[in-house]
DRENVEXNU-597325 format. One record per atom (N, C-alpha, C, CB): residue in three letters; atom name; z, x, y. Coordinates in nm, 3 decimals. Each point is the difference from the previous one (the first is absolute). Glycine has a CB too. Example, Ala and Ser with C-alpha at 12.3 -4.5 7.8 and 13.67 -1.06 7.14 Angstrom:
! DRENVEXNU-597325
<rec resn="ALA" name="N" up="0.780" east="1.319" north="-0.569"/>
<rec resn="ALA" name="CA" up="0.000" east="-0.089" north="0.119"/>
<rec resn="ALA" name="C" up="0.000" east="0.090" north="0.120"/>
<rec resn="ALA" name="CB" up="0.125" east="-0.189" north="-0.117"/>
<rec resn="SER" name="N" up="-0.197" east="0.154" north="0.222"/>
<rec resn="SER" name="CA" up="0.006" east="0.082" north="0.119"/>
<rec resn="SER" name="C" up="0.073" east="-0.077" north="0.109"/>
<rec resn="SER" name="CB" up="-0.215" east="0.118" north="-0.063"/>
//
This chain:
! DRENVEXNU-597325
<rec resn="UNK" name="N" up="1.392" east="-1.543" north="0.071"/>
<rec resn="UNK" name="CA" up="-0.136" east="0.032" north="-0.043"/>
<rec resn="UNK" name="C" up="-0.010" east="0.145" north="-0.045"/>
<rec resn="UNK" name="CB" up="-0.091" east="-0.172" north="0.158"/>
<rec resn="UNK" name="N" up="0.008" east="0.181" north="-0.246"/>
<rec resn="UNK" name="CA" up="0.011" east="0.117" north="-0.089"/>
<rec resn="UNK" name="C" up="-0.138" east="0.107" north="0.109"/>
<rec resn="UNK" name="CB" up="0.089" east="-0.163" north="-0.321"/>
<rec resn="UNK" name="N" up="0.006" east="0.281" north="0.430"/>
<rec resn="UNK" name="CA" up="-0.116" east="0.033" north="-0.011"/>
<rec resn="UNK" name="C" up="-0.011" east="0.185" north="-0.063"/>
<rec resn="UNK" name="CB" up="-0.047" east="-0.225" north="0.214"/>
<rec resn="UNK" name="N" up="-0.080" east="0.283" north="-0.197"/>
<rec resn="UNK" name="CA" up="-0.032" east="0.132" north="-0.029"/>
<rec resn="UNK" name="C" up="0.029" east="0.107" north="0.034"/>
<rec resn="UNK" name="CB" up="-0.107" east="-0.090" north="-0.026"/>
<rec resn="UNK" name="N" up="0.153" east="0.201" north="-0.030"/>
<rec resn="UNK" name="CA" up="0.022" east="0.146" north="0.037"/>
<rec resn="UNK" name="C" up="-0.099" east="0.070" north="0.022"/>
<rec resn="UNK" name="CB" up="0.162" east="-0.002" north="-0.107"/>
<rec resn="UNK" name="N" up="-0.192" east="-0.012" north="0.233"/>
<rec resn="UNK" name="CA" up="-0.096" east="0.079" north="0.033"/>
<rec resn="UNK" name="C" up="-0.049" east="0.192" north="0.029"/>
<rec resn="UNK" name="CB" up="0.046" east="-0.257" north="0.059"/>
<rec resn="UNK" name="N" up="-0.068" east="0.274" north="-0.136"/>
<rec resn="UNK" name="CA" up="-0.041" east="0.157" north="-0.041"/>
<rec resn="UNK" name="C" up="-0.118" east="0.087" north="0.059"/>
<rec resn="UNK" name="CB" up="0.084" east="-0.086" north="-0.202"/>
<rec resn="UNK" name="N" up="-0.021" east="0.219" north="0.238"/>
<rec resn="UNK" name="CA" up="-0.123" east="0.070" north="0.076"/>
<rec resn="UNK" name="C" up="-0.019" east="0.160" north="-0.140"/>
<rec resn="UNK" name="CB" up="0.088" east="-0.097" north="0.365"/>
<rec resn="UNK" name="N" up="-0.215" east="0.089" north="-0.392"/>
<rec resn="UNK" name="CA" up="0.030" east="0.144" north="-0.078"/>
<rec resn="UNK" name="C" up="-0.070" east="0.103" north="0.109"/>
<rec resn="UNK" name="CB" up="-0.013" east="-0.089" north="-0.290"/>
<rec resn="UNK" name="N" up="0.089" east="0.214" north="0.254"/>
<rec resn="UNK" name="CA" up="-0.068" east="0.086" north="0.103"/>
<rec resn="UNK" name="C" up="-0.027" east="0.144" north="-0.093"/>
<rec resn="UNK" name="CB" up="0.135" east="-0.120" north="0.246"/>
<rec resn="UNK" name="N" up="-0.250" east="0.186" north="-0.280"/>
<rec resn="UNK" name="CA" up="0.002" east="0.130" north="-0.108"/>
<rec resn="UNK" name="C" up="-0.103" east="0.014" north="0.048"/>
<rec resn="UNK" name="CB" up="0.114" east="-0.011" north="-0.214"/>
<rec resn="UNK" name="N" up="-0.150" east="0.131" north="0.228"/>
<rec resn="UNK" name="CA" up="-0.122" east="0.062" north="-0.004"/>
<rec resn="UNK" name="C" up="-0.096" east="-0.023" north="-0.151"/>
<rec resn="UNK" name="CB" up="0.133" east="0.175" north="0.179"/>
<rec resn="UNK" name="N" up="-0.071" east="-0.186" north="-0.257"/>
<rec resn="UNK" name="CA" up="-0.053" east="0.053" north="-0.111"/>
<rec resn="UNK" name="C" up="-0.045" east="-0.178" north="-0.058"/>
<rec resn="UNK" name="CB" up="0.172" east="0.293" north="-0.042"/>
<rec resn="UNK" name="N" up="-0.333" east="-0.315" north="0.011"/>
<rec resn="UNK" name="CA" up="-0.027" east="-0.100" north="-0.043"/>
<rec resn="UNK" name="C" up="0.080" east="-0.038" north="-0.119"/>
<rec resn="UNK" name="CB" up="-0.200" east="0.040" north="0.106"/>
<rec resn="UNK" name="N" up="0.190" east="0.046" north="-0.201"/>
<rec resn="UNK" name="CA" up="0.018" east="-0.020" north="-0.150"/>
<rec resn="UNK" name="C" up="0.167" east="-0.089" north="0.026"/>
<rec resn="UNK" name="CB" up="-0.168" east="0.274" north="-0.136"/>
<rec resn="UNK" name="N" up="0.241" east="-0.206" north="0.192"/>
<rec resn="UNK" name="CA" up="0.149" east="-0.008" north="0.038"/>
<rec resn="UNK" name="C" up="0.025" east="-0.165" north="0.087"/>
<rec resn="UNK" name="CB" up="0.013" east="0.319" north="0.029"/>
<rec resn="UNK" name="N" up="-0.116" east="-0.343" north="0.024"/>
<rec resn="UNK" name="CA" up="-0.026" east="-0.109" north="0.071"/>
<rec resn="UNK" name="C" up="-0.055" east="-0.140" north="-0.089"/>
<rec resn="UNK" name="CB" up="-0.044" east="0.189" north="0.191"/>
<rec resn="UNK" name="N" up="-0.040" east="-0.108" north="-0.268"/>
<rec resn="UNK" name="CA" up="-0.076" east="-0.104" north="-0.087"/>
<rec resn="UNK" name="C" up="0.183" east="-0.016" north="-0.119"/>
<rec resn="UNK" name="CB" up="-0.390" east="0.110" north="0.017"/>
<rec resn="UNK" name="N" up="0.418" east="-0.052" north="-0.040"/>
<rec resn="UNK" name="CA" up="0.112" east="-0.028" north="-0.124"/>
<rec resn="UNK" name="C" up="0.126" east="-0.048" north="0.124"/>
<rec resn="UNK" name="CB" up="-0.075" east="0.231" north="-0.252"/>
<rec resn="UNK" name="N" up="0.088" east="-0.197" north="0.320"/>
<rec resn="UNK" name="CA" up="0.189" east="-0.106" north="0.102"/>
<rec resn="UNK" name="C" up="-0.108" east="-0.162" north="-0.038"/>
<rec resn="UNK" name="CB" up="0.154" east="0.212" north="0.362"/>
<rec resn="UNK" name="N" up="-0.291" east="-0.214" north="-0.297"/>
<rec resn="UNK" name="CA" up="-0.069" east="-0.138" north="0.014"/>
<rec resn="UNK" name="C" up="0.022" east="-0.081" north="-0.162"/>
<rec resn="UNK" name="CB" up="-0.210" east="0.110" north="0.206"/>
<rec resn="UNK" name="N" up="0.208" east="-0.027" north="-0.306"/>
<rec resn="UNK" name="CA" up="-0.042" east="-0.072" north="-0.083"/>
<rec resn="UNK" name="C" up="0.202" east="-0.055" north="-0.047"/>
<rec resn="UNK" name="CB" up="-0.327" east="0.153" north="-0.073"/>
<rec resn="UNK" name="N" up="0.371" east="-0.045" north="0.106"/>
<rec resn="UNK" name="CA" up="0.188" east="-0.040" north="-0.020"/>
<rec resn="UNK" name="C" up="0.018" east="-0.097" north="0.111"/>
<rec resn="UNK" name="CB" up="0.117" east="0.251" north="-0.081"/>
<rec resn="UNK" name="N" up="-0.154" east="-0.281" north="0.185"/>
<rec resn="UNK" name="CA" up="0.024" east="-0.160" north="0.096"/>
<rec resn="UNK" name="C" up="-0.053" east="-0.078" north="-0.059"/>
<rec resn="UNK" name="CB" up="-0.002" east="0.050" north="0.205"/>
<rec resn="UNK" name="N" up="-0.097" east="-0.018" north="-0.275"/>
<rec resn="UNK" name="CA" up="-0.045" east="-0.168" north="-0.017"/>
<rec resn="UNK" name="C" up="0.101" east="-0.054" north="-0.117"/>
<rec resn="UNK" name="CB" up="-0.290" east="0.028" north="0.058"/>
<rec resn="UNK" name="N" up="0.323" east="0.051" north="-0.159"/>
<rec resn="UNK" name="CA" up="0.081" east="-0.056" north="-0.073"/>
<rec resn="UNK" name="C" up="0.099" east="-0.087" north="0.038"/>
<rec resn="UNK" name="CB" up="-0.057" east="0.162" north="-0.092"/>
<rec resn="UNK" name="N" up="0.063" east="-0.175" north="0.190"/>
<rec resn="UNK" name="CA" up="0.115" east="-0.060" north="0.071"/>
<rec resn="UNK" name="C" up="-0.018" east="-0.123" north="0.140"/>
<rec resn="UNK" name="CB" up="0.090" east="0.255" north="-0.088"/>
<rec resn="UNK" name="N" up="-0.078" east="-0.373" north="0.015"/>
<rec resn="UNK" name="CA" up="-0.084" east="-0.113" north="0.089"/>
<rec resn="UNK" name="C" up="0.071" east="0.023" north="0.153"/>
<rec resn="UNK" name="CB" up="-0.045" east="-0.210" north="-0.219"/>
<rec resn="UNK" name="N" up="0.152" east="0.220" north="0.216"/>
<rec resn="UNK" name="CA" up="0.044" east="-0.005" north="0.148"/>
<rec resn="UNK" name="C" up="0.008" east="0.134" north="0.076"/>
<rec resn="UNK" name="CB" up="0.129" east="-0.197" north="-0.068"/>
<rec resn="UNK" name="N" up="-0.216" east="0.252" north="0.030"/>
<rec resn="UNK" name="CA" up="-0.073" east="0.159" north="0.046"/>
<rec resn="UNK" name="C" up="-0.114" east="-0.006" north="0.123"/>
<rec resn="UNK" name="CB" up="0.020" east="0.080" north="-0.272"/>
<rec resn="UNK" name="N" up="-0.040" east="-0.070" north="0.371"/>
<rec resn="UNK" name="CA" up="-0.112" east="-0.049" north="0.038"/>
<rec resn="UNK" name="C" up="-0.061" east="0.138" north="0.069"/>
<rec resn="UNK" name="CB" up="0.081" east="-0.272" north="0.022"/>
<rec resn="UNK" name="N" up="-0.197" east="0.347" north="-0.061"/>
<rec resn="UNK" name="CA" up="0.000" east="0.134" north="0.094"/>
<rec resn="UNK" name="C" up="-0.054" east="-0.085" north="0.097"/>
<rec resn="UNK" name="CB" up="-0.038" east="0.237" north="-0.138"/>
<rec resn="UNK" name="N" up="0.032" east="-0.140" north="0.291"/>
<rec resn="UNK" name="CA" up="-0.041" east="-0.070" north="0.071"/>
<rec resn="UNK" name="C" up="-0.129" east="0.117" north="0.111"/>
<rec resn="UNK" name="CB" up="0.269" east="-0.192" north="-0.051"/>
<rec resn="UNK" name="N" up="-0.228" east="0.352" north="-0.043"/>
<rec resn="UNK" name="CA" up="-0.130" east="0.023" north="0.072"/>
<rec resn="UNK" name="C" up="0.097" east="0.167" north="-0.084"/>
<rec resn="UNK" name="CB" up="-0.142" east="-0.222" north="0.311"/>
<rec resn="UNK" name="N" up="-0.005" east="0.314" north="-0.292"/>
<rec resn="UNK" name="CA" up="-0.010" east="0.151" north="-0.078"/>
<rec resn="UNK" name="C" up="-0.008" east="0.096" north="0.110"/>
<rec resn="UNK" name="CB" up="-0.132" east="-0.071" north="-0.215"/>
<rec resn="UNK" name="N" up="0.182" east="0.199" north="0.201"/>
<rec resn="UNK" name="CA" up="0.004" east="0.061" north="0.094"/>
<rec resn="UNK" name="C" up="-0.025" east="0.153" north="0.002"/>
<rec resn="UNK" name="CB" up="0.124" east="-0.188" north="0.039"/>
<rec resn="UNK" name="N" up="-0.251" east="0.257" north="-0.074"/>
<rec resn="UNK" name="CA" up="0.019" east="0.162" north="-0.041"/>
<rec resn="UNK" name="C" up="0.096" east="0.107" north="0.039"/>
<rec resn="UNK" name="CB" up="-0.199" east="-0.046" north="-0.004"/>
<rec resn="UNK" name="N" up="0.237" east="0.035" north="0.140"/>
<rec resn="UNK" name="CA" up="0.054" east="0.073" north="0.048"/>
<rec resn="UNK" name="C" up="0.154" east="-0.067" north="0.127"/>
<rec resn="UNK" name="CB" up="-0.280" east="0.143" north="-0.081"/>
<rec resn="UNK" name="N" up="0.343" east="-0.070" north="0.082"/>
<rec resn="UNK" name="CA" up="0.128" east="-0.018" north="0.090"/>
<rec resn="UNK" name="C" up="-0.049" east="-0.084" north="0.144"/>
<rec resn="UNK" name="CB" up="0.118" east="0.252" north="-0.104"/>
<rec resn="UNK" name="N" up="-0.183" east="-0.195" north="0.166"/>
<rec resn="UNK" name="CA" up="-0.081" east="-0.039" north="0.125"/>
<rec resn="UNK" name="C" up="-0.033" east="-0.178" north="-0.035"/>
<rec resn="UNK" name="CB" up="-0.135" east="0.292" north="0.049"/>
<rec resn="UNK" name="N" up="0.042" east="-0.299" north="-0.175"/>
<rec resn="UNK" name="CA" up="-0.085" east="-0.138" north="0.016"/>
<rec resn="UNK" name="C" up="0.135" east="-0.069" north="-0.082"/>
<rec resn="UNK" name="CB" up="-0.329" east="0.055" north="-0.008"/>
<rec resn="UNK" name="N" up="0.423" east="-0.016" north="-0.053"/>
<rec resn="UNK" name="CA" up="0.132" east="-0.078" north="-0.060"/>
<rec resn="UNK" name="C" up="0.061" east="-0.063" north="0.128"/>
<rec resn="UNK" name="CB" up="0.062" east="0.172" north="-0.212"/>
<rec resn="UNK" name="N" up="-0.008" east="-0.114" north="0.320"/>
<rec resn="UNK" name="CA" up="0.029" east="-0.030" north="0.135"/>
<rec resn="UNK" name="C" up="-0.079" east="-0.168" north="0.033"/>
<rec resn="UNK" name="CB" up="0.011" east="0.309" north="0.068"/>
<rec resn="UNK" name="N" up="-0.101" east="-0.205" north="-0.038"/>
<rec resn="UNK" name="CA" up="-0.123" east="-0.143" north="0.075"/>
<rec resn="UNK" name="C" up="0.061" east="-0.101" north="-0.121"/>
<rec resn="UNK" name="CB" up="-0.308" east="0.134" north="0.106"/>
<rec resn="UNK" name="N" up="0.276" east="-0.113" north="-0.203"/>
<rec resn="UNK" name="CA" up="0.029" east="-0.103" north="-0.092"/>
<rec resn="UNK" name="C" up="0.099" east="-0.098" north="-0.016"/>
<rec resn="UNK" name="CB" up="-0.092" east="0.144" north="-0.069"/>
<rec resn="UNK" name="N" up="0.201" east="-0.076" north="0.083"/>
<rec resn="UNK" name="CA" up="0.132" east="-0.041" north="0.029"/>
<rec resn="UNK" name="C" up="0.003" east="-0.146" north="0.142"/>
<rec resn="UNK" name="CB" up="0.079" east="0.311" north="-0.089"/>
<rec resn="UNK" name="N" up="-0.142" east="-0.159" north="0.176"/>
<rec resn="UNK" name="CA" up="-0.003" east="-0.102" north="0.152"/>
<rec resn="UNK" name="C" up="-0.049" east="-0.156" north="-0.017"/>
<rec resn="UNK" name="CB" up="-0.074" east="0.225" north="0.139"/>
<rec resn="UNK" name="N" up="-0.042" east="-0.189" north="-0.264"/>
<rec resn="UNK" name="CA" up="-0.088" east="-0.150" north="0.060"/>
<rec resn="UNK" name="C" up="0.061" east="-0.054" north="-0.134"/>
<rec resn="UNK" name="CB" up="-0.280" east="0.045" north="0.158"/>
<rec resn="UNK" name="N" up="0.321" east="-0.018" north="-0.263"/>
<rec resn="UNK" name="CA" up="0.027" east="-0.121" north="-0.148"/>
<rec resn="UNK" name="C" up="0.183" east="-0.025" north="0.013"/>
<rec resn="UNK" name="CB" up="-0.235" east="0.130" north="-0.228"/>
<rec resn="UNK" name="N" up="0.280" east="-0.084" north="0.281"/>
<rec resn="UNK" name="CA" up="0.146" east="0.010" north="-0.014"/>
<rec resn="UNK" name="C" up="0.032" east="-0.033" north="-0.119"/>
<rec resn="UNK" name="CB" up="0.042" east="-0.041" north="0.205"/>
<rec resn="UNK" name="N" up="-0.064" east="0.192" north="-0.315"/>
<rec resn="UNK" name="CA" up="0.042" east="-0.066" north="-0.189"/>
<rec resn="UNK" name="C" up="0.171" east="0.019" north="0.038"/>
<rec resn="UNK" name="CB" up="-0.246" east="0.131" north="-0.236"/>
<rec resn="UNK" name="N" up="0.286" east="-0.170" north="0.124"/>
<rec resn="UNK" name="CA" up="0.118" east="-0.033" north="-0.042"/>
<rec resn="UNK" name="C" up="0.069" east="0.121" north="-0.047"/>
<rec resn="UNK" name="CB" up="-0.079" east="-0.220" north="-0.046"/>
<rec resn="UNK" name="N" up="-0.063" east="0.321" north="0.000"/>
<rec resn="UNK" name="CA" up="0.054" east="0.073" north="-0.103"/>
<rec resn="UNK" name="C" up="-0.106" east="0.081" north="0.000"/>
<rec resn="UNK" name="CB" up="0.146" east="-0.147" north="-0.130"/>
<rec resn="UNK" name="N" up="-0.155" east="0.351" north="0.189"/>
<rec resn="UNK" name="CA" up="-0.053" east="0.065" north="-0.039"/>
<rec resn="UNK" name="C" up="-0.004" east="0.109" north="-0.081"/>
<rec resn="UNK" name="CB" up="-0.017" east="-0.106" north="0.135"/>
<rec resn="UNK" name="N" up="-0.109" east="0.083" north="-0.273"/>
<rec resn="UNK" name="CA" up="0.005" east="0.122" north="-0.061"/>
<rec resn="UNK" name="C" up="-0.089" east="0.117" north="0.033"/>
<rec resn="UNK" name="CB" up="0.075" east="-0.142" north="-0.152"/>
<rec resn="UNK" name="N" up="0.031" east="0.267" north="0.189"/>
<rec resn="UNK" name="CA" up="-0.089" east="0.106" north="0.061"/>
<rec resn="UNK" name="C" up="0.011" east="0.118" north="-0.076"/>
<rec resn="UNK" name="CB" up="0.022" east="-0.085" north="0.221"/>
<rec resn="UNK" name="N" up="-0.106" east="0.157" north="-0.208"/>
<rec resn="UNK" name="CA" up="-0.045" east="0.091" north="-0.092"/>
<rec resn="UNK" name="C" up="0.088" east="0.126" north="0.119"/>
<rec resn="UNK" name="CB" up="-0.293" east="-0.127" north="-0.156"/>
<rec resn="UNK" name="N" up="0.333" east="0.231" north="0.066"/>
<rec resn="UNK" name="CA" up="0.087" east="0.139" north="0.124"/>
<rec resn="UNK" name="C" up="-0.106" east="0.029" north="0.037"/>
<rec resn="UNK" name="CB" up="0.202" east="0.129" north="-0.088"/>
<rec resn="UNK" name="N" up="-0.244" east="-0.022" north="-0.004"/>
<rec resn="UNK" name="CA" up="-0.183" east="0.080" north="0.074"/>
<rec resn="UNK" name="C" up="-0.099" east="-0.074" north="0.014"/>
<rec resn="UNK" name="CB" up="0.011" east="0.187" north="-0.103"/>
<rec resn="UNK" name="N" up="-0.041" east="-0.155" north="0.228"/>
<rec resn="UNK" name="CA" up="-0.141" east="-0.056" north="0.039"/>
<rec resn="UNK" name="C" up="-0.027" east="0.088" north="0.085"/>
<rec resn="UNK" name="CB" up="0.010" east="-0.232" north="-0.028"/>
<rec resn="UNK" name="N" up="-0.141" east="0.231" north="0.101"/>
<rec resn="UNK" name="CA" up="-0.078" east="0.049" north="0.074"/>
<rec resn="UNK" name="C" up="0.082" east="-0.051" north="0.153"/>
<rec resn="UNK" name="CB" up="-0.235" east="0.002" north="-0.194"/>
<rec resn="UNK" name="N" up="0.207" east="0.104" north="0.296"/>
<rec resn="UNK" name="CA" up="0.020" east="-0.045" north="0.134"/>
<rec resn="UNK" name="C" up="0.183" east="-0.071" north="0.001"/>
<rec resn="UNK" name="CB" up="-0.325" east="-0.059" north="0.035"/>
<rec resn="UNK" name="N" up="0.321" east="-0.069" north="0.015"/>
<rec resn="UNK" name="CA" up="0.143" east="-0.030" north="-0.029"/>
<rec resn="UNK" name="C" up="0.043" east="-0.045" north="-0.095"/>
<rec resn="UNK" name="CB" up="0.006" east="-0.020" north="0.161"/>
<rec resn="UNK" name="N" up="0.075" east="0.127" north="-0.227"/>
<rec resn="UNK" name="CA" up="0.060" east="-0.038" north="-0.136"/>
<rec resn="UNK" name="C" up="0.115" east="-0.123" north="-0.045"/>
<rec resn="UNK" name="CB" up="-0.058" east="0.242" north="0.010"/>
<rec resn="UNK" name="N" up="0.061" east="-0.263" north="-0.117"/>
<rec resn="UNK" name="CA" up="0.092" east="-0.119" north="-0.017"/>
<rec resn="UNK" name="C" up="0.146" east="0.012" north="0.041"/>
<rec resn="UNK" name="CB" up="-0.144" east="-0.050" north="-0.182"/>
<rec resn="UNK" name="N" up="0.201" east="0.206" north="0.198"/>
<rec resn="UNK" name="CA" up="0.191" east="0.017" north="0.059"/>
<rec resn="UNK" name="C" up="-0.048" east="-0.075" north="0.183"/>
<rec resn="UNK" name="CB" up="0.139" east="0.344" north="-0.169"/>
<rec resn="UNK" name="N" up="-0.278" east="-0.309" north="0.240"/>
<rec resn="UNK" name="CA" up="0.068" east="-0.006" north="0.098"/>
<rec resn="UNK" name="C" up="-0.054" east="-0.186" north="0.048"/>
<rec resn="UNK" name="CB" up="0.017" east="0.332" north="0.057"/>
<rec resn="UNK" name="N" up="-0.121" east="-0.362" north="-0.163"/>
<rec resn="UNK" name="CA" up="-0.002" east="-0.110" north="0.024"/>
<rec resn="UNK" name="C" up="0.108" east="-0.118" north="0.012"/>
<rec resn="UNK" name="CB" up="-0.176" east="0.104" north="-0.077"/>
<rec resn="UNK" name="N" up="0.206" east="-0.060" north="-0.017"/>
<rec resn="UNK" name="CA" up="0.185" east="-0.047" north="-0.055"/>
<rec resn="UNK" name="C" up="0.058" east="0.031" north="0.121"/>
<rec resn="UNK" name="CB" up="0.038" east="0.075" north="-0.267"/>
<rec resn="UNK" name="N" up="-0.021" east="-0.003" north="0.328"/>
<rec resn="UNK" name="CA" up="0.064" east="0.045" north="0.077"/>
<rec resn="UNK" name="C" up="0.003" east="-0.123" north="0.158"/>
<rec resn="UNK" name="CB" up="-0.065" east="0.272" north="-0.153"/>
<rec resn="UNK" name="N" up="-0.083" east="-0.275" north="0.168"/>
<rec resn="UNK" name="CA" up="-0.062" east="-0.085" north="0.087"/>
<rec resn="UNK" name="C" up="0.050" east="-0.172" north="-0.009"/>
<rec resn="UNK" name="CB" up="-0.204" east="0.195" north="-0.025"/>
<rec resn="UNK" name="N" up="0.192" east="-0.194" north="-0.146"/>
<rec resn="UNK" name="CA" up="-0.003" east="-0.159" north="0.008"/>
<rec resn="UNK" name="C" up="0.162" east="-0.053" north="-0.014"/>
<rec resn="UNK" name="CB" up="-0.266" east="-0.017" north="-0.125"/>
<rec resn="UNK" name="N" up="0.347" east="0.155" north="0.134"/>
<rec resn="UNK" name="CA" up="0.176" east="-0.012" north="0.031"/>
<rec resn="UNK" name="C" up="-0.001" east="-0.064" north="0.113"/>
<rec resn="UNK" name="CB" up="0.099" east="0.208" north="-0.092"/>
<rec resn="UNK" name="N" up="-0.172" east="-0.227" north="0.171"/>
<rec resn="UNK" name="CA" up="-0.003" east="-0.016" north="0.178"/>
<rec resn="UNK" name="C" up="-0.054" east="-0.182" north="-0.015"/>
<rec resn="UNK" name="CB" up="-0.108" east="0.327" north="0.127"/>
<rec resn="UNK" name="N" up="-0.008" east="-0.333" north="-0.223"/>
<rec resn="UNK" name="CA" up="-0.070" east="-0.118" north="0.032"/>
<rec resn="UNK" name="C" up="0.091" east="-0.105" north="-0.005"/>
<rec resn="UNK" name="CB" up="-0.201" east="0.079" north="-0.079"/>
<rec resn="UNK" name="N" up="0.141" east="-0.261" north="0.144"/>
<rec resn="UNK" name="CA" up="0.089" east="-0.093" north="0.010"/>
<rec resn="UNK" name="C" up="-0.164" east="-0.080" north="-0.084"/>
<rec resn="UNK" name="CB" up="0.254" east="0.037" north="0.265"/>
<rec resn="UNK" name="N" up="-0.213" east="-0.096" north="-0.372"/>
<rec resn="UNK" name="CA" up="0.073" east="-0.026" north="-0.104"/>
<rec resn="UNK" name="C" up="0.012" east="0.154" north="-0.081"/>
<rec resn="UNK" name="CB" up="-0.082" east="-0.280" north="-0.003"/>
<rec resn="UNK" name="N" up="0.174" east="0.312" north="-0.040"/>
<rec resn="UNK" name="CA" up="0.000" east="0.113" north="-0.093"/>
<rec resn="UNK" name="C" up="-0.038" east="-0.028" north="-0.110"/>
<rec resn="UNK" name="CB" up="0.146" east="0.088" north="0.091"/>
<rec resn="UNK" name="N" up="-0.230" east="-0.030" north="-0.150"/>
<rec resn="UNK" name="CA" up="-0.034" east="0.005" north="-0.140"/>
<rec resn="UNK" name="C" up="0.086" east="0.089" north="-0.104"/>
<rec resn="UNK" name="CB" up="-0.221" east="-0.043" north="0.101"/>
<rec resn="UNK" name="N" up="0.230" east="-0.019" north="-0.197"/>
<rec resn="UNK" name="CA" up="0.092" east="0.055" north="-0.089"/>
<rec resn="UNK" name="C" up="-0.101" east="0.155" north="-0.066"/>
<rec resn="UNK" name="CB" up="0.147" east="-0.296" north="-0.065"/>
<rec resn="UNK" name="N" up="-0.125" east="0.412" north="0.061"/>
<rec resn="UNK" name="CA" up="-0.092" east="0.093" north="-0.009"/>
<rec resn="UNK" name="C" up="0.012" east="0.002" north="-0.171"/>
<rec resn="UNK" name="CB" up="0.021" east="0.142" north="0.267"/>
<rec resn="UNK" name="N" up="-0.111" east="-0.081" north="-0.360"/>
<rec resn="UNK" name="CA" up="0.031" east="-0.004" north="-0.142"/>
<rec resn="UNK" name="C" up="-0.092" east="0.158" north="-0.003"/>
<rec resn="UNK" name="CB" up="0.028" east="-0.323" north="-0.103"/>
<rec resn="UNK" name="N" up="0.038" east="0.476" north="0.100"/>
<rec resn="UNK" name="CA" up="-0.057" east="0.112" north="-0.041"/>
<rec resn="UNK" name="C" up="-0.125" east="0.053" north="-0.164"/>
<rec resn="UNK" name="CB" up="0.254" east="0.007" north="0.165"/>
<rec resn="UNK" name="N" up="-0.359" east="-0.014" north="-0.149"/>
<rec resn="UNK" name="CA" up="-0.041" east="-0.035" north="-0.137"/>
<rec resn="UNK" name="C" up="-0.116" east="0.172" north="0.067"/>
<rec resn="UNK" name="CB" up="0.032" east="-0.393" north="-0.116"/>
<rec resn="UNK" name="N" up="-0.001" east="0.483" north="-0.010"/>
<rec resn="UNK" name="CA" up="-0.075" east="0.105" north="-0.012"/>
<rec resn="UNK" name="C" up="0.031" east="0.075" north="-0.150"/>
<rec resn="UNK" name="CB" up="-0.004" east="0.011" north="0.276"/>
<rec resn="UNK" name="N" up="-0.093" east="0.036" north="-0.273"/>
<rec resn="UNK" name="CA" up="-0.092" east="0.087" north="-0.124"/>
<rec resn="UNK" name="C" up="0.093" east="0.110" north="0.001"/>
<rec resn="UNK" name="CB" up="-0.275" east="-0.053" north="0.034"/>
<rec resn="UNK" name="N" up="0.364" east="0.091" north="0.092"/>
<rec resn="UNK" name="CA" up="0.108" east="0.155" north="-0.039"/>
<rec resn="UNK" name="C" up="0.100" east="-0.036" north="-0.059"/>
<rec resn="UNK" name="CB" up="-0.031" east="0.129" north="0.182"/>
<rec resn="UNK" name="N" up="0.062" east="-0.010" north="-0.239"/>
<rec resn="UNK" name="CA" up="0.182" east="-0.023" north="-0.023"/>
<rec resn="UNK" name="C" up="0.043" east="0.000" north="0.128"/>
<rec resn="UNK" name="CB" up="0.054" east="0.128" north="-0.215"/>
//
């Protein structure tokens, strides 16, 4: 059975959020499964959707995306992390 890749985006930045959303949908077996402003609510996020696959933004406010990453090295299911920011 065919199922979904389930996706967490995590950015502070709407605009940045609104455009990863509009690049999943292109893609039927994409499924987000929840948004996340900051490092802190990416966590929680993680805890309760277990995606498949998170895209996190580096800078953010409070806990940033290196140490979130850092965090979800530990989690059971691991999510595959995907780095997506506005710096060089």
């Amino acid at each position: 059975p065919h199922s979904d890749v389930k996706v967490l985006i995590a950015d502070d930045e709407p605009i940045a959020r609104e455009r990863l959303r509009a690049l999943l949908a292109e893609h039927d077996d994409l499924r987000l499964v929840a948004e996340a402003a900051d490092g802190a609510a990416a966590l929680d996020a993680c805890a309760e959707h277990h995606p498949d696959i998170v895209l996190l933004d580096i800078a953010m406010p409070g806990l940033d995306g290196l140490d979130a990453a850092r965090r979800l090295a530990e989690a059971e299911p691991r999510p595959a992390v995907v780095f997506c920011t506005a710096y060089d």
